[in-house]
N, C-alpha and C positions, 0 to 999 in steps of 0.2 A: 851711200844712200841708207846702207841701215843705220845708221849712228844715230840717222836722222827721224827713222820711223816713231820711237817713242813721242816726239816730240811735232811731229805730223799727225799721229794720229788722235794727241791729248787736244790740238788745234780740231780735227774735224768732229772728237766726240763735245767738245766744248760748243762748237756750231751747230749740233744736234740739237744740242740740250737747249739750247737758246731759241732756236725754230721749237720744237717740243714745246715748251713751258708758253710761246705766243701764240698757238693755234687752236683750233677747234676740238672738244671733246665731243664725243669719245673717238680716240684712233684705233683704226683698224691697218692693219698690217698685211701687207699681201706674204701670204706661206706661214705655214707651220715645222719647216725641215728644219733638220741640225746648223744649219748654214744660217737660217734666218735666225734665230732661238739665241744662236750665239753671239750673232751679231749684236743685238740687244741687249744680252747680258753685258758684254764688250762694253757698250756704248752706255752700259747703267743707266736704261730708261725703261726696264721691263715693269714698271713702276706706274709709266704714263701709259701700256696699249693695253686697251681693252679687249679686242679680238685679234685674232690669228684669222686668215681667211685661206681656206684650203679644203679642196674636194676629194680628199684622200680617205675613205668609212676607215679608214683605222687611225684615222686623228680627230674627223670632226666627232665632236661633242665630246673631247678631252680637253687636258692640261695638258699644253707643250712646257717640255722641259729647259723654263726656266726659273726665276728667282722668286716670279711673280707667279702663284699657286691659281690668282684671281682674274687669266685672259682664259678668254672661252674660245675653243676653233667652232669657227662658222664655216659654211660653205659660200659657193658663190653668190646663190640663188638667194642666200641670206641678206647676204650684203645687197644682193641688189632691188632689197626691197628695205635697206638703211635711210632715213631721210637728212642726216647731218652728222660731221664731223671732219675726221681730216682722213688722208689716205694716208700711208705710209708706204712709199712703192719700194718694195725688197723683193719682190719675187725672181731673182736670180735664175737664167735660164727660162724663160716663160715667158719670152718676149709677149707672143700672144694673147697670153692668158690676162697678164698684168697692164697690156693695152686696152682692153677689153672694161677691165675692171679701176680704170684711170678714166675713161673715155665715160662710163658712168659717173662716176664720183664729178668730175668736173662741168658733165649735165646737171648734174643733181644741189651744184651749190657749194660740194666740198669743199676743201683744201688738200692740196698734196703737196707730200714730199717725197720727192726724187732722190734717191741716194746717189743715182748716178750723175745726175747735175751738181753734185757736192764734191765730187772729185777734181782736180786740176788737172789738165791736162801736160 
């Protein structure tokens, strides 16, 4: 199976990219952790998110470190007084949090993207 991985994973960043480039601007992205930050730079789209969304006071109203100098961390409260774009659901571990904040976005007209529905099982 690893032999495989390059070539799985150049497949699912290639189905990013193509969701990414058909949806609504501006994206917001659920998390600002190393997990998520990375994920994005991985998937070379830190290009298309506009915010980071995370209630962490030692990230909102920073630069998470990635490639892209120009995503802003918002908090929740922010986001959910956003009136359009797309969702990006990455919040890893946060079930709650990131139901929460899918559950608005899909009230409000968004778009999301599921990272977990990208996967095959």
């Amino acid at each position: 199976k690893w032999r495989n991985l390059k070539f799985s994973w150049d497949e699912f960043k290639y189905k990013m990219k193509e969701k990414i480039n058909l949806t609504k601007k501006p994206i917001y992205m659920i998390g600002a952790s190393h997990s998520q930050t990375n994920f994005i730079n991985y998937l070379e789209i830190p290009f298309d998110i506009s915010f980071c969304i995370d209630d962490d006071p030692k990230k909102t109203g920073k630069v998470p470190p990635t490639i892209n100098s120009d995503i802003d961390v918002i908090t929740t409260n922010s986001f959910l007084n956003a009136k359009n774009g797309t969702l990006l659901k990455t919040g890893f571990g946060y079930p709650e949090w990131s139901n929460k904040l899918t559950t608005y976005a899909k009230s409000a007209g968004f778009s999301v993207i599921d990272i977990n529905l990208q996967r095959k099982n």
